[in-house]
C-alpha positions as a LaTeX table, in Angstrom:
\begin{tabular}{lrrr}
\hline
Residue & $x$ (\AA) & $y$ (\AA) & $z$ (\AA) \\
\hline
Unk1 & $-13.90$ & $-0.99$ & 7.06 \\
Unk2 & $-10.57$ & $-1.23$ & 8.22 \\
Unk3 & $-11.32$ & $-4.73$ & 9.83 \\
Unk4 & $-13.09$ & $-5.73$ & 6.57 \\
Unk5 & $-9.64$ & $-4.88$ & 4.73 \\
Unk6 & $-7.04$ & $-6.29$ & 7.42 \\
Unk7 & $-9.45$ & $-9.84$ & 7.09 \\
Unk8 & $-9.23$ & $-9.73$ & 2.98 \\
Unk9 & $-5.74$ & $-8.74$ & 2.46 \\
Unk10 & $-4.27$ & $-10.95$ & 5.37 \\
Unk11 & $-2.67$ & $-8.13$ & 7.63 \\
Unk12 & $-3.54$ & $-7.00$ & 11.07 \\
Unk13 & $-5.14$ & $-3.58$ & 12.05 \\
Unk14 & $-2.86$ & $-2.83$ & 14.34 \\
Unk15 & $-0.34$ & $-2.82$ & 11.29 \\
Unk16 & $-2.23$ & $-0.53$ & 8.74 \\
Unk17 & $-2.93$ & 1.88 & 11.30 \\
Unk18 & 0.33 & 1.59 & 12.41 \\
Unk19 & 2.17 & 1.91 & 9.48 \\
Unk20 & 0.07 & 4.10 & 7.46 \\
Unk21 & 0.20 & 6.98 & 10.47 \\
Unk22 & 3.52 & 7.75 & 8.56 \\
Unk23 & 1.58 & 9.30 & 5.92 \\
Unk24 & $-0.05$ & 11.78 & 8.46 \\
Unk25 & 3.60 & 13.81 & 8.60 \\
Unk26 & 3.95 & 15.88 & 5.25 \\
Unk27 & 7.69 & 15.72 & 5.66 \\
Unk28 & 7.37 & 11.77 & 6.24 \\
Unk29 & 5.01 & 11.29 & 3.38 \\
Unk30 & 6.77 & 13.20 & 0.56 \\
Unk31 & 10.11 & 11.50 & 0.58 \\
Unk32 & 8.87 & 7.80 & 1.04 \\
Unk33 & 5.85 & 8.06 & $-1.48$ \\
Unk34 & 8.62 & 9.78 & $-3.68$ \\
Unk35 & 10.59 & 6.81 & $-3.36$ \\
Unk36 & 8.06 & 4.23 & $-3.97$ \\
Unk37 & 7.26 & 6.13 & $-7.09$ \\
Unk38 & 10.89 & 5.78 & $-8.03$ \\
Unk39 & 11.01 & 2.44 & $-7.33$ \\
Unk40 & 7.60 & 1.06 & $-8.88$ \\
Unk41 & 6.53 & 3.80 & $-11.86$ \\
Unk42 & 3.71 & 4.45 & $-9.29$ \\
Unk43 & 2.04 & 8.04 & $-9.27$ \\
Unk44 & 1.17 & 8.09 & $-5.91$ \\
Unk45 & 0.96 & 11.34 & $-4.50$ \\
Unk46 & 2.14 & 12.18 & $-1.38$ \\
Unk47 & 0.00 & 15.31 & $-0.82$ \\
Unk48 & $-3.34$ & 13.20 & $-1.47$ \\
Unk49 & $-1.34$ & 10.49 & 1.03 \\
Unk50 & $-1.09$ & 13.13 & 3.88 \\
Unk51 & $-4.34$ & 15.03 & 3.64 \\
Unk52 & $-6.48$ & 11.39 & 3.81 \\
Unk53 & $-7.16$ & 10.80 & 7.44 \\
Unk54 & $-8.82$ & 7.07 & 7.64 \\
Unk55 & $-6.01$ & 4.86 & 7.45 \\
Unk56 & $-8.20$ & 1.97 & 5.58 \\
Unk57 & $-8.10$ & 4.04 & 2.29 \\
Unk58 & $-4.82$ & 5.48 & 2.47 \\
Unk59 & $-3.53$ & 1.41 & 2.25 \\
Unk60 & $-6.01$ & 0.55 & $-0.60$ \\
Unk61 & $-4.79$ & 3.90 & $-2.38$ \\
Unk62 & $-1.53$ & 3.02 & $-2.20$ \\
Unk63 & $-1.82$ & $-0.94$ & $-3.32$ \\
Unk64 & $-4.40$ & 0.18 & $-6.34$ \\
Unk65 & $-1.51$ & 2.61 & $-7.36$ \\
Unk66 & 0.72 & $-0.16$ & $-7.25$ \\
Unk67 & $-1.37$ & $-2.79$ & $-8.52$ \\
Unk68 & $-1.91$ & $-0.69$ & $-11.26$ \\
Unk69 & 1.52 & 0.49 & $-12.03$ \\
Unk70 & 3.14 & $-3.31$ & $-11.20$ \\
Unk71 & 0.72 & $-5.28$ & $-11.45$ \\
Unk72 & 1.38 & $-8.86$ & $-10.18$ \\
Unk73 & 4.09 & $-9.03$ & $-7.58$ \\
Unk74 & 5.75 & $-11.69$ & $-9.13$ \\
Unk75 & 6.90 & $-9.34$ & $-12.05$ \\
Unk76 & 9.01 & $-7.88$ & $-9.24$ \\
Unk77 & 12.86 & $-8.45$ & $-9.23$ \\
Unk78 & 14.00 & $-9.45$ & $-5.34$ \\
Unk79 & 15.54 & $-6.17$ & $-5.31$ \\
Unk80 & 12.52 & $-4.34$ & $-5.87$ \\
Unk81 & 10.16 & $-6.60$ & $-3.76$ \\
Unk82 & 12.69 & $-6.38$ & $-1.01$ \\
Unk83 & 13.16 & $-2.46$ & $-0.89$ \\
Unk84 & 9.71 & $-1.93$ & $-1.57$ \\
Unk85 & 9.11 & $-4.47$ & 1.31 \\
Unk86 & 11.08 & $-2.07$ & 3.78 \\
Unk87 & 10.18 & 1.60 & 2.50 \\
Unk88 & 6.21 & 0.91 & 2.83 \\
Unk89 & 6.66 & $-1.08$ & 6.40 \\
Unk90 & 4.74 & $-4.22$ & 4.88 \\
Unk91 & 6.34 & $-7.54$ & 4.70 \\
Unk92 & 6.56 & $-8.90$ & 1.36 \\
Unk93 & 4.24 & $-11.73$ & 2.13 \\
Unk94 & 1.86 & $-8.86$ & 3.04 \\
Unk95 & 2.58 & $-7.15$ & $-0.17$ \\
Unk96 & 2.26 & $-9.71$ & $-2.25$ \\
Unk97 & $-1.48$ & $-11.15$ & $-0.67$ \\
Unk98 & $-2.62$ & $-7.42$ & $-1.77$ \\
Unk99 & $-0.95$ & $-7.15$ & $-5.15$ \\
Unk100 & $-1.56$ & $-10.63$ & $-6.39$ \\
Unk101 & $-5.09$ & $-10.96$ & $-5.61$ \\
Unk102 & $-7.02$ & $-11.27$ & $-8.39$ \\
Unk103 & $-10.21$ & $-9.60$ & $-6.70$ \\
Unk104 & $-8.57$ & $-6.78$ & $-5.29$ \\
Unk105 & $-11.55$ & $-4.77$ & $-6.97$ \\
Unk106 & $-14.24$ & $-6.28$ & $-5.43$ \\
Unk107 & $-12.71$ & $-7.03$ & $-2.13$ \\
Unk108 & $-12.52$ & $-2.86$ & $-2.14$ \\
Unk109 & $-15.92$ & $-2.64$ & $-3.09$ \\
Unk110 & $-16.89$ & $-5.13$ & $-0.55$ \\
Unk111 & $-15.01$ & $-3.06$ & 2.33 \\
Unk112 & $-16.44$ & 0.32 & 1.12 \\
\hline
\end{tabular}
C-alpha cells in the first residue's frame, strides 16, 4: 500500500514514513494537527492521528480531511499553502499533487 500511494500521489516512501512517524508521539501529534485545523477548517483529530500505526493511512487521512475541508489547493492563499507546507513536512508541490487530484477517491480505493 504505501508504495501504491507514494507512486499515485508523487512522493517517496521514505518521506511518508518519515514524516508521518510524528504522529506516533501524542505530545507531537496534538499541537501540529491542532494547528493544521486552525489553519485549514480541517477536523482532523489528533488522537485518531496517534493511535493509527500504518503510516499509508495516517497520510490519506490527513489529505481526505483536507481535501475535504479545502478542497483544491489553488483556493489556498501563499500564506496558507506555505505554512501548511512547513507544519505537515510536505513540500507544497507534494501537497498540491494530493489535494488537486481529481481521483484522489479512487486512487485510495485503488491502494486499499
Amino acid at each position: 500500500r504505501l508504495a501504491a500511494a507514494s507512486q499515485a500521489f508523487g512522493t517517496s516512501q521514505e518521506k511518508i514514513i518519515t514524516t508521518m512517524s510524528k504522529y506516533d508521539i501524542l505530545e507531537d501529534a496534538i499541537p501540529t494537527i491542532n494547528k493544521i485545523n486552525i489553519l485549514t477548517g480541517a477536523a482532523i483529530d489528533p488522537y485518531l492521528m496517534f493511535a493509527e500505526k500504518d503510516p499509508t493511512k495516517k497520510f490519506i487521512n490527513m489529505f481526505q480531511a483536507l481535501k475535504s475541508s479545502v478542497g483544491d489547493f489553488n483556493n489556498l492563499d501563499r500564506f496558507t499553502k506555505s505554512a501548511l507546507a512547513n507544519i505537515t513536512g510536505f513540500s507544497e508541490d507534494e501537497i498540491q499533487i494530493v489535494m488537486n487530484s481529481k481521483n484522489v477517491n479512487k486512487q485510495i480505493l485503488r491502494i486499499y
